[in-house]
N, C-alpha and C positions, 0 to 999 in steps of 0.2 A: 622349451619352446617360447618363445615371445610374445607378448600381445600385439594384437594385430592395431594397426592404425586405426582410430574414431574419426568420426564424420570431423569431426567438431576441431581434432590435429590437421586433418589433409583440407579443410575449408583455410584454416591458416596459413599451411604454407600452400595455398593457391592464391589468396591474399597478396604473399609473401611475392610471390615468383609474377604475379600479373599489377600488381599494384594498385587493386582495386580492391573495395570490400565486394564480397562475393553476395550478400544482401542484393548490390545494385547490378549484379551482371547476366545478360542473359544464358550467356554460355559461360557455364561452369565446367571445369575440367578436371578430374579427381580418379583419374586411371591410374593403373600398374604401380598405386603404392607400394612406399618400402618402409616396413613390412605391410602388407597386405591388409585393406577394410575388409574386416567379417560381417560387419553388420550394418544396416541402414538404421543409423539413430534417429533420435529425437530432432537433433542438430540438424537435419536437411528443412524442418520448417521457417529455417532463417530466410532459405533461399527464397524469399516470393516474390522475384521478378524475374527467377529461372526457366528458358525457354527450352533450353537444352542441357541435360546434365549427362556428362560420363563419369562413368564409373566400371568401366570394363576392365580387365584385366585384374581383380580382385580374389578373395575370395569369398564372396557372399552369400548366405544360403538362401533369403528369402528376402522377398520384395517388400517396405515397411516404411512406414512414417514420411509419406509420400502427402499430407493433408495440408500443409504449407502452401504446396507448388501449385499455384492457384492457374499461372501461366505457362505449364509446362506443356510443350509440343513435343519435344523428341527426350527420349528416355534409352541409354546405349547402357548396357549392362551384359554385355558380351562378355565371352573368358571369364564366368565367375564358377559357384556351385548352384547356382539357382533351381531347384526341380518342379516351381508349381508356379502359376502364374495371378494367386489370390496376393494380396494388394492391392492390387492398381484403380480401387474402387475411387478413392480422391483424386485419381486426373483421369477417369470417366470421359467427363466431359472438355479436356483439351486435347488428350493426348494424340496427336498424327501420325507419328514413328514412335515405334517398338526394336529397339536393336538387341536382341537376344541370344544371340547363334553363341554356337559352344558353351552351353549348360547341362542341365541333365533332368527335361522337361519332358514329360512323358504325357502330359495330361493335359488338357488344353480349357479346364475347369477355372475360370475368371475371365477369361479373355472376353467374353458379352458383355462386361460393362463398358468395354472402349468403345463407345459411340462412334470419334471423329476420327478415327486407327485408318490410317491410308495404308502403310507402307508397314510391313510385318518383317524384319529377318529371324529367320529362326532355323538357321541353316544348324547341322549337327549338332543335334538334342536327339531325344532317344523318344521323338513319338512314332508307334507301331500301329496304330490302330486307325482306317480311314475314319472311324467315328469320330476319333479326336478332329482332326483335320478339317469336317463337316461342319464342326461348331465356327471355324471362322467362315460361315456362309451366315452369319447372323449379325456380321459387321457391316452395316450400312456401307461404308464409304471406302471399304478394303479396296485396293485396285493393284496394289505390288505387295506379293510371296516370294523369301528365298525361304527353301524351304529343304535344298539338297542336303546328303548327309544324314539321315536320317533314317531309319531301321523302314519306316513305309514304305521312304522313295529305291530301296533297295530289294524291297519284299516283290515291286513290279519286274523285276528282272533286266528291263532296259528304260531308257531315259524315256523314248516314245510313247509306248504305255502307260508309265507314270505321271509323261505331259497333260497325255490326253485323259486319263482317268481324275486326277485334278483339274485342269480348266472344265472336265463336264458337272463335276461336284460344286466348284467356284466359279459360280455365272458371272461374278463384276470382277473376279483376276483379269487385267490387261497386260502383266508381265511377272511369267515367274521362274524365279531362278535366275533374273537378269535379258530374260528373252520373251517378247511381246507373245501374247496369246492370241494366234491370228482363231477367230472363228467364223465357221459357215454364215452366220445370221448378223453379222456384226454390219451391212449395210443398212438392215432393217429398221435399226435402233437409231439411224441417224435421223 
């Protein structure tokens, strides 16, 4: 089997292929290596004027060495192996988007340090338990869940119930799963 691609190779050839050092870019692009990054090194603390990094289509197992990214807003780590969402404690305080969908996240155990977390995907992961689910009601600023996919939103049996039993759990959800969360009280608040 081969080793997998380092941060520190695929920062190269993004260099290589964009012609900029990746140091000064805000959008770094670093998906569907050939062969595949396993691991979040050390080498992403280069990036510290990165606003948005992908890194999707990988194989990664765990979220790391994120204390660089001092500017990071969107964080795409979609298509990896990712199963926990502890990391993310060093973009706390930037992070807006979470793109996570297709991992194998069951537990929603980190997710409260993202303060400034607007927009959550986290479509097809494997959380089953409305507890987990609950814990994103402690994100200030959440307002968009994809959230389909998912061993929960299956456990309700149709899409209506699943609607409704989520937006009554998620008071500031305004669109989840791609479709606005109309609510009864929603003139009150204006």
């Amino acid at each position: 089997m081969s080793k997998g691609t380092t941060i520190k190779d695929a920062i190269a050839k993004f260099e290589e292929k964009e012609g900029c050092k990746a140091s000064e870019a805000a959008h770094v692009v670093m998906y569907a290596q050939i062969p595949p990054v396993e691991k979040m090194d050390a080498s992403l603390s280069t990036l510290a004027k990165c606003e948005h990094l992908a890194l999707s289509t990988n194989c990664i197992e765990k979220i790391a060495n994120l204390n660089g990214l001092k500017n990071l807003k969107i964080l795409s780590l979609g298509r990896n192996n990712i199963k926990s969402l502890t990391g993310l404690e060093a973009v706390g305080d930037t992070l807006e988007q979470l793109w996570i969908s297709y991992n194998r996240i069951e537990k929603l155990k980190g997710v409260n340090v993202l303060k400034k977390l607007k927009v959550l995907y986290m479509s097809n992961n494997e959380v089953k338990d409305m507890n987990e689910l609950v814990k994103l009601d402690d994100l200030p600023c959440l307002v968009e869940l994809v959230f389909t996919g998912n061993p929960l939103q299956e456990s309700f049996g149709d899409d209506a119930t699943y609607r409704t039993k989520v937006s009554e759990k998620l008071k500031k959800i305004k669109k989840l799963d791609g479709v606005p969360v109309i609510r009864e009280n929603d003139d009150d608040e204006q």
